[in-house]
C-alpha positions, 0 to 999 in steps of 0.5 A, a space after each residue: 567567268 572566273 575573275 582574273 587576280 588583279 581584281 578583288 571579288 564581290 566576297 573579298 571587298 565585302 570582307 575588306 570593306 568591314 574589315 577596314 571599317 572595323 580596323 579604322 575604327 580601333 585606331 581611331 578611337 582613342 584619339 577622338 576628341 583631340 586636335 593633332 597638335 593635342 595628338 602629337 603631344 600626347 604620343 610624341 609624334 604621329 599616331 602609326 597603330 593601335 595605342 593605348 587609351 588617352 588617360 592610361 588607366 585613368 580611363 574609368 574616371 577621366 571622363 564620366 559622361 564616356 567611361 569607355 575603354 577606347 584604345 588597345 584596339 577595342 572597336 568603338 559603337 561604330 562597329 558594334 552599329 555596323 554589324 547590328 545592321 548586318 544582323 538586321 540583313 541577316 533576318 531580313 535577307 532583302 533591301 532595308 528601309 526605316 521599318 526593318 529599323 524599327 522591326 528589327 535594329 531596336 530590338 537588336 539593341 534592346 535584346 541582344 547582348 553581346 561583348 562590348 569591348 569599351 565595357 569590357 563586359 558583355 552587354 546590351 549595345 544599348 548600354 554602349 550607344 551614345 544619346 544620338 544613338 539611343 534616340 532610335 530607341 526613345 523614339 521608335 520603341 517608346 514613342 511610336 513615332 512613324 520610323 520614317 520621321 523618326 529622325 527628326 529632331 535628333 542632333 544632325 551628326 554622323 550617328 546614322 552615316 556611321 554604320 551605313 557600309 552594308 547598304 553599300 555593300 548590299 548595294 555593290 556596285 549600284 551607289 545609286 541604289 545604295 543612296 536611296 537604301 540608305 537615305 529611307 533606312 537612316 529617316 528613322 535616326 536622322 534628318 537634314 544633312 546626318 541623313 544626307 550624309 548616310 546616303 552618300 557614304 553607302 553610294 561611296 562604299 557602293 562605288 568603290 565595289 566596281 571594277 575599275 574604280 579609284 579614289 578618284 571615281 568614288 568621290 565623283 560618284 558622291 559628288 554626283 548625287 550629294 545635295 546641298 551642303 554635303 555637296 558643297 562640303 565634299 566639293 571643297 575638300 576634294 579640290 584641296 585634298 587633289 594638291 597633297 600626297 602626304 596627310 601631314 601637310 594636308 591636315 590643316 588645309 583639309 579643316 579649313 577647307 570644311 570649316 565653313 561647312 561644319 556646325 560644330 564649330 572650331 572646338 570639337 569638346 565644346 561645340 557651338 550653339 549652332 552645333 548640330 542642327 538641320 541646315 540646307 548649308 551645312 554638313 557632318 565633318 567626317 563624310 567629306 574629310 574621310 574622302 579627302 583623306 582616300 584622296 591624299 592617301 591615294 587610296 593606300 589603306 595605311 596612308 588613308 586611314 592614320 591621315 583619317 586617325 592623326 586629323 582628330 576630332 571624330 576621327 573614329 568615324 572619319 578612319 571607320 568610313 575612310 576604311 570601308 572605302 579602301 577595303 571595298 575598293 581593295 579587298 581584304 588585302 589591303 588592310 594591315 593583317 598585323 593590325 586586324 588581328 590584334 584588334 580582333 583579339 582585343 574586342 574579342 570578335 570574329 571580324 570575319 563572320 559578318 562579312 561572310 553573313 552579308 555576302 551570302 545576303 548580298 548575293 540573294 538580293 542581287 538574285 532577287 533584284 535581277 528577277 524582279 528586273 526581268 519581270 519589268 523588262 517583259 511587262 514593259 515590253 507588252 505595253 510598249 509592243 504596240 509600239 513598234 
């Protein structure tokens, strides 16, 4: 059946899911870290594109613990994580879980050099990869920790939700599919609510493939299989998010509204002792701040992600997860052509190429997963003929 033109095919939000995420990630990155006053002050209004680092050309030294090139449109570890594991699916080419992690995500780390634009160099990702990140390879490739507990004891952040978009996508249209995917491959890089939250966003990037949805019916579709403090955090944002239409008036209401929930405390730089720990109560910030922002933004790219971006603090993550969604809800369309371009250019990477690789996976597990169903469907019907 041919699709009619209103509605983006499997291939076409495949690309705007990790086009969005790619682009959201660039424009976020180099205000990450910062409050929007900090923001507004630094840029003399409201980020609205791509701007140059924080420091100018002091970005080498400004801060030496991060001596990244963020800003000018390079994409950050968030992209470089995202397509390692769409590397992954390409070796693969099935469902993923905490051993392909082990078997085959480390390895890409450890091995396979490629340009990272923060370093302006061409490198190991490993090289580029924060500590939450590098855990996956002191744990897995050094400690030989079972991968599906590896997890544990890292600090519970947004590391593992970060890159999650392909189970999404592999998963299209199936979130509960993609929650499970995600929850047994994240074991292997975090616990507690970090895990949790990788679950959920693969199920939001999943739910919004389907025809007919909404910013609306992707949220519903996290609320429906978040727990505990995930749930708690995304429910409370959400019903504040409903009350705006413009990010401005809803970037103070929306961190008061996950505050209660976020460990890390009131100053993102200096997080709390608290900071960061496996809790039944609490939640990452990004998660439920990226789908208040689809909610505000009414699921328009521009509006969704620079809400995402001029919110601060781990805006990167929260403007890659926010973008995943709306490219996947829209298709490549929807995400600035202007702006992927320039970004595209100024990491040096085909933007274009991974989405294409995961689509052609996508399209095998789905066949498989089909043949497999058809399977079950004939077994199940010879035990149960008896019955009739």
């Amino acid at each position: 059946m041919t699709p009619t033109l209103d509605v983006p095919t499997l291939d076409d939000r495949i690309t705007g899911s990790l086009l969005g995420a790619a682009v959201g990630d660039a424009l976020g990155g180099p205000v990450e870290g910062y409050t929007p006053q900090q923001i507004l002050e630094r840029h003399g209004g409201r980020v609205t594109g791509i701007v140059g680092p924080w420091n100018g050309e002091d970005w080498r030294t400004a801060r030496p613990i991060a001596p990244y090139h963020k800003g000018d449109g390079h994409v950050t570890d968030d992209t470089l994580m995202t397509h390692a594991l769409i590397r992954v699916y390409e070796k693969v080419r099935g469902h993923l879980d905490a051993y392909a992690v082990a078997d085959h995500l480390v390895p890409e780390l450890m091995g396979s050099p490629v340009w990272i634009p923060e370093l302006e160099a061409e490198a190991l990702p490993l090289q580029r990869i924060f500590l939450a990140e590098k855990w996956l390879v002191a744990r897995l490739h050094y400690g030989h920790v079972d991968p599906r507990e590896a997890g544990a004891g890292n600090i519970v952040n947004c590391g593992a939700a970060m890159y999650m978009a392909p189970v999404g996508l592999v998963n299209a249209a199936h979130p509960e599919a993609a929650y499970a995917e995600a929850l047994d491959v994240a074991g292997a890089h975090q616990s507690s609510y970090g895990r949790e939250a990788a679950g959920v966003f693969a199920a939001a990037v999943a739910a919004a493939c389907a025809p007919g949805a909404t910013p609306r019916t992707v949220v519903d579709t996290a609320l429906s299989l978040a727990k505990d403090g995930t749930r708690s955090a995304i429910e409370a944002v959400a019903e504040v998010a409903a009350r705006h239409t413009d990010f401005e008036s809803a970037l103070s209401p929306l961190r008061a509204a996950v505050a209660p929930f976020d460990s890390v405390g009131p100053d993102y730089r200096s997080p709390s002792l608290g900071a960061r720990r496996p809790s039944r109560l609490h939640a990452i910030e990004e998660l439920p701040i990226a789908l208040g922002m689809l909610l505000v933004g009414e699921g328009d790219y521009r509006r969704t992600v620079l809400g995402s971006v001029n919110y601060g603090r781990d805006c990167d993550s929260i403007a890659t997860m926010a973008g995943a969604i709306v490219g996947a809800l829209h298709g490549e369309s929807a995400v600035p052509a202007d702006w992927a371009k320039r970004v595209a250019e100024a990491s040096r990477l085909d933007l274009h190429a991974p989405a294409v690789a995961l689509a052609r996976v996508t399209r095998e597990v789905y066949a498989r997963d089909a043949e497999l169903r058809r399977a079950h469907e004939s077994a199940f019907a010879t035990l149960t003929s008896a019955d009739r």
